[in-house]
C-alpha positions as CSV (number, residue, x, y, z in Angstrom):
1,X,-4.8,24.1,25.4
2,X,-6.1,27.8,24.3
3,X,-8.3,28.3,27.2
4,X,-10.2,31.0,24.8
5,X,-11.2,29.8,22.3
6,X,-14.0,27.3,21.9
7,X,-14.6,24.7,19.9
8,X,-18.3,23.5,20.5
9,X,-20.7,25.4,22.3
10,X,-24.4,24.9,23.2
11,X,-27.4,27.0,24.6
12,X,-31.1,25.3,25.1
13,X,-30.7,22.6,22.6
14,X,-33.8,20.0,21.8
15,X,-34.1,17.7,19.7
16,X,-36.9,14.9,19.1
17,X,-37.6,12.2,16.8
18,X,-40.8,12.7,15.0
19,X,-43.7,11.7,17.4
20,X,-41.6,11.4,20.3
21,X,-40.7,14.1,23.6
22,X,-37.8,16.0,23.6
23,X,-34.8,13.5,23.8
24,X,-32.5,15.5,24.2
25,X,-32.2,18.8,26.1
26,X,-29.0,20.5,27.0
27,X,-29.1,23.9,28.6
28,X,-25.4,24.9,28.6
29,X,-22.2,23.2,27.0
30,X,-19.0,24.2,25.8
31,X,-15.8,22.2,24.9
32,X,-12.5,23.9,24.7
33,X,-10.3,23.8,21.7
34,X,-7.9,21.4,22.1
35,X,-9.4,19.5,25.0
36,X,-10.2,15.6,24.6
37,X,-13.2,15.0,26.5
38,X,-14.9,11.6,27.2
39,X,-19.1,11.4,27.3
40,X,-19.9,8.3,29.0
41,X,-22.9,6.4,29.6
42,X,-24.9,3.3,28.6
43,X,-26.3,3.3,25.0
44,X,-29.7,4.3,24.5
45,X,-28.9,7.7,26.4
46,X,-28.7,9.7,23.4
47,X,-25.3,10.3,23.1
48,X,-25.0,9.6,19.4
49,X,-27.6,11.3,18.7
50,X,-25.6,14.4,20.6
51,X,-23.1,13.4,18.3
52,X,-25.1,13.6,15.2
53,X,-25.9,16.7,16.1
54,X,-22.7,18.3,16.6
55,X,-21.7,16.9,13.1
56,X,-24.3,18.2,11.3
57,X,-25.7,15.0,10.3
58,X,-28.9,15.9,12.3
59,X,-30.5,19.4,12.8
60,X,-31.5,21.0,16.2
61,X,-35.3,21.8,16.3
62,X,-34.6,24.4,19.2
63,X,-31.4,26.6,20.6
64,X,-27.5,27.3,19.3
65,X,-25.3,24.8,18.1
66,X,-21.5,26.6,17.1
67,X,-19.1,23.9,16.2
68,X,-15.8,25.6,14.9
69,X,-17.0,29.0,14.8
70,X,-20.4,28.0,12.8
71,X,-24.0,28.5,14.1
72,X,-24.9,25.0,12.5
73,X,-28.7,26.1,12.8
74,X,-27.9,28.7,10.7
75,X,-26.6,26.6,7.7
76,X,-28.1,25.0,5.1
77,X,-27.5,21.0,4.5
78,X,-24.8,21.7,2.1
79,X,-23.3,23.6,4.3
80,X,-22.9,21.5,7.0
81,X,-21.8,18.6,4.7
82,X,-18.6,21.0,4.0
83,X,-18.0,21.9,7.4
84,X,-18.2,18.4,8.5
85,X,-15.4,17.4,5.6
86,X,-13.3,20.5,6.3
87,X,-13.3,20.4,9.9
88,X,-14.8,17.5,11.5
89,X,-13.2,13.8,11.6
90,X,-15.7,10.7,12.8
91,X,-15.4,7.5,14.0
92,X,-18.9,6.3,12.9
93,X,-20.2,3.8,15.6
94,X,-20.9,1.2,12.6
95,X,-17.6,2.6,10.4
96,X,-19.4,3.6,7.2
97,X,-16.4,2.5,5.3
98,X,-16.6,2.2,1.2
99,X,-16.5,-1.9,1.4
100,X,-15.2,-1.8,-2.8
101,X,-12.8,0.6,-2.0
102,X,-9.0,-0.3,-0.5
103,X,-8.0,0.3,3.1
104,X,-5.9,3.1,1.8
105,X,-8.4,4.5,-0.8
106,X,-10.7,4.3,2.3
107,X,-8.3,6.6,4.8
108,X,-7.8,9.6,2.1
109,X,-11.6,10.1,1.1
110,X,-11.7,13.0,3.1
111,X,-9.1,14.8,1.6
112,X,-10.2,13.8,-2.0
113,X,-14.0,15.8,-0.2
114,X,-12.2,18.5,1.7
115,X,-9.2,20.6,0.0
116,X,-8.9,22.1,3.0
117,X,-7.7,19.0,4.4
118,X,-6.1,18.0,1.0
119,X,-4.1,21.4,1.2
120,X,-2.4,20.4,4.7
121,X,0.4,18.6,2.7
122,X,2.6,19.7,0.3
123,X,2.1,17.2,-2.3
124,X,0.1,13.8,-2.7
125,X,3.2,11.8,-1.8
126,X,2.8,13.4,1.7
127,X,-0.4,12.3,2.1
128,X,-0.2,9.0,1.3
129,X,2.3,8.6,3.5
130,X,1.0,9.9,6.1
131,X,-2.1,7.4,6.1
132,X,0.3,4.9,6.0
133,X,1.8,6.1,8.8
134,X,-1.4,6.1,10.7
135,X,-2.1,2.5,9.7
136,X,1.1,1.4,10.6
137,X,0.6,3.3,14.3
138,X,-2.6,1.2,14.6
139,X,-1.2,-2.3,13.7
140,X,-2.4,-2.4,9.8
141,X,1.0,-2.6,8.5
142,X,0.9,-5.8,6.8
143,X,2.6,-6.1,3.4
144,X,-0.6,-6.7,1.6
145,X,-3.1,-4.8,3.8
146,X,-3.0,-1.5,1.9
147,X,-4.2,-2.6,-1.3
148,X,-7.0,-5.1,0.1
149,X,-10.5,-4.2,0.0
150,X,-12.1,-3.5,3.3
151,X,-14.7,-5.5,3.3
152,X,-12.6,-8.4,3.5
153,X,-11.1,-7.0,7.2
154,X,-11.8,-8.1,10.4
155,X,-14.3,-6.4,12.3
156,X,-11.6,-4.8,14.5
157,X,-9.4,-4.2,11.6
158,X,-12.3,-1.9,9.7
159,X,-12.5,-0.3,13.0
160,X,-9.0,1.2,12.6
161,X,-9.3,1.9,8.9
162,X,-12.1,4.4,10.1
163,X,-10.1,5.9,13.2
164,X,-6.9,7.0,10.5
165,X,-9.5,7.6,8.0
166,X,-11.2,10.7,10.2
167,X,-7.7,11.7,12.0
168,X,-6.4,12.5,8.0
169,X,-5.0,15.8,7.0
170,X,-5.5,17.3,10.5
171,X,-9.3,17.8,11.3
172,X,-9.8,20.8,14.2
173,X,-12.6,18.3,15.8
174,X,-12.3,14.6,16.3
175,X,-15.3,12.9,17.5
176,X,-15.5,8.9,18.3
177,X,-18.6,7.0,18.6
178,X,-17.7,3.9,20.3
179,X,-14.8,3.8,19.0
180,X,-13.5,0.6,21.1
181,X,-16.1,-1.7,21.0
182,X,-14.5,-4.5,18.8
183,X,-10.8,-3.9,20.3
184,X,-9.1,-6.1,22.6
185,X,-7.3,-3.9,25.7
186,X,-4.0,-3.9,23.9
187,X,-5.3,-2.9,20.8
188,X,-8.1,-0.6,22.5
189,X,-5.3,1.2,24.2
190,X,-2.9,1.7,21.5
191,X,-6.0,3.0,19.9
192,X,-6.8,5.5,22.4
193,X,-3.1,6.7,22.7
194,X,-3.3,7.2,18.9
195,X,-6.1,9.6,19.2
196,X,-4.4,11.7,22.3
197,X,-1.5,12.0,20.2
198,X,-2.8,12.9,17.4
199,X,-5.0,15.1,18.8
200,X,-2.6,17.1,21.0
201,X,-0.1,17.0,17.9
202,X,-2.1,19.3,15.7
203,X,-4.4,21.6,18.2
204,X,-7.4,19.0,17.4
205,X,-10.7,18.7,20.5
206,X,-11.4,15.3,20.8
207,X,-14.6,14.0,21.7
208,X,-14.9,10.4,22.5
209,X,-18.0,8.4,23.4
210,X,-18.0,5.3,25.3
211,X,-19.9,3.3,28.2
212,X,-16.7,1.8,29.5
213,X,-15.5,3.4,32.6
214,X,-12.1,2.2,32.5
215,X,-11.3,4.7,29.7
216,X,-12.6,7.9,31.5
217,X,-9.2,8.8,33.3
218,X,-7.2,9.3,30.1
219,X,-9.2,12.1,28.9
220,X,-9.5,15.9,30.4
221,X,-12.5,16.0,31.4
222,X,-15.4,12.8,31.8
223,X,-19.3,14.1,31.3
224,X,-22.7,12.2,30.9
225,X,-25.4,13.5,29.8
226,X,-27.0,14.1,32.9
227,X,-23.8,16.4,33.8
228,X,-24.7,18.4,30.8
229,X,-28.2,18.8,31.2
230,X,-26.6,21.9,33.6
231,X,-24.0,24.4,33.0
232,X,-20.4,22.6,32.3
233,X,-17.3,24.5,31.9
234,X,-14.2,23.5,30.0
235,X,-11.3,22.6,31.7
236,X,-9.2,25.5,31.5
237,X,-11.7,28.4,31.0
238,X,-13.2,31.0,33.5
C-alpha cells in the first residue's frame, strides 16, 4: 500500500436531511490508497448515507470531501457523475441493475459511461472477457446465464452481477453497501475474497459496509462511525 497517497479524505463534514439535525458529522477521516477498510455498524447509523456522500450521489452542506484527488464540494453535478464513472465502482445496497438489460450487458455499463475505464483494455474482446471472468469467479458461469436478463436472477445472483459490474475496467475506489446481505457463507466468502483480490490486484481502496462482525478481520482496518467522529489515521501513514 502507498502509505502517501490518499484516497478519501475528510475535514468537518455535515450533512442533514431537510428538516432534520445534523446526521452526520465527521471531524477527521482519511483512507489510504490501496487499503480495504470495513465500516461496521447496525443500519440506521448513517453509513450509506457516508457512502453517498463519498460517491457523489449526495452533497456535503458543510466541510471537505477529496475522493481521488477531487474536492467533491467543489464540483458541479456533472462533474461528480464523471468522477463517480471514471473512478468509483459501487455495490448499491439495493443493486440498481438495468432489469431489461443481460447479465453481461449489465457488468460493462460502466465502461460503455466511462472511457477511462473502457481504455483499460486493449480491445472490446478484452473486456468482455474479462466480465466473464468475473462472473465466472463469483459462480455465474452457467452456460445460459450471460445472455439472460437480470431480472429473472435470484436475489443473490443480481447481487453478484452488481459486485463484477462496479469491479470492471479497474476502478481506483471500490465501495460496498451491504454487499453480503442475500449470500450464504460460502458464497458470502468467495465474494469477499473476490473483492480483496481484485482490489489488491490493481492498486484499488476498498470500502466495504456491513453490520456483520464476522467480516471485520479480513479487512485492514475496521471503523464505525462513532470511531470516525474523531481523528482516524490510515493504516500505514504517519
Amino acid at each position: 500500500m502507498n502509505s502517501t497517497a490518499i484516497t478519501i479524505e475528510i475535514s468537518d463534514l455535515e450533512y442533514a436531511w431537510p428538516n432534520q439535525g445534523p446526521l452526520l458529522q465527521l471531524k477527521s477521516f482519511t483512507v489510504a490508497a490501496g487499503e480495504s477498510l470495513c465500516l461496521l455498524g447496525p443500519s440506521g447509523t448513517g453509513k450509506s448515507t457516508l457512502l453517498s456522500l463519498i460517491a457523489g450521489v449526495l452533497e456535503p452542506q458543510k466541510g471537505r470531501l477529496q475522493v481521488c484527488g477531487s474536492a467533491l464540494e467543489a464540483l458541479s453535478s456533472h462533474q461528480r457523475d464523471q468522477l463517480r464513472a471514471d473512478h468509483i465502482g459501487i455495490i448499491f445496497q439495493m443493486f440498481n441493475l438495468v432489469p431489461y438489460l443481460s447479465v453481461l450487458q449489465n457488468v460493462l455499463l460502466p465502461c460503455r459511461f466511462s472511457p477511462r475505464r473502457r481504455n483499460r483494455f486493449e480491445r472490446p474482446e478484452s473486456m468482455v472477457e474479462d466480465a466473464k471472468r468475473l462472473l465466472c469467479q463469483l459462480g455465474l458461469d452457467a452456460p445460459d446465464l450471460l445472455s439472460r436478463p437480470v431480472r429473472d436472477l435470484s436475489v443473490g445472483q443480481q447481487q453478484r452481477v452488481a459486485a463484477a459490474r462496479a469491479m470492471i475496467g479497474a476502478p481506483e475506489l471500490i465501495i460496498a453497501d451491504e454487499p453480503t446481505s442475500a449470500l450464504d457463507r460460502d458464497n458470502r466468502n468467495r465474494f469477499v475474497r473476490l473483492l480483496q483480490d481484485e482490489a489488491k490486484a490493481s492498486g484499488a481502496t476498498l470500502l466495504f459496509v456491513t453490520h456483520d462482525q464476522g467480516l471485520a478481520s479480513q479487512f485492514d482496518r475496521t471503523v464505525t462511525l462513532d470511531d470516525i467522529n474523531h481523528i482516524t489515521t490510515p493504516t500505514g501513514t504517519a
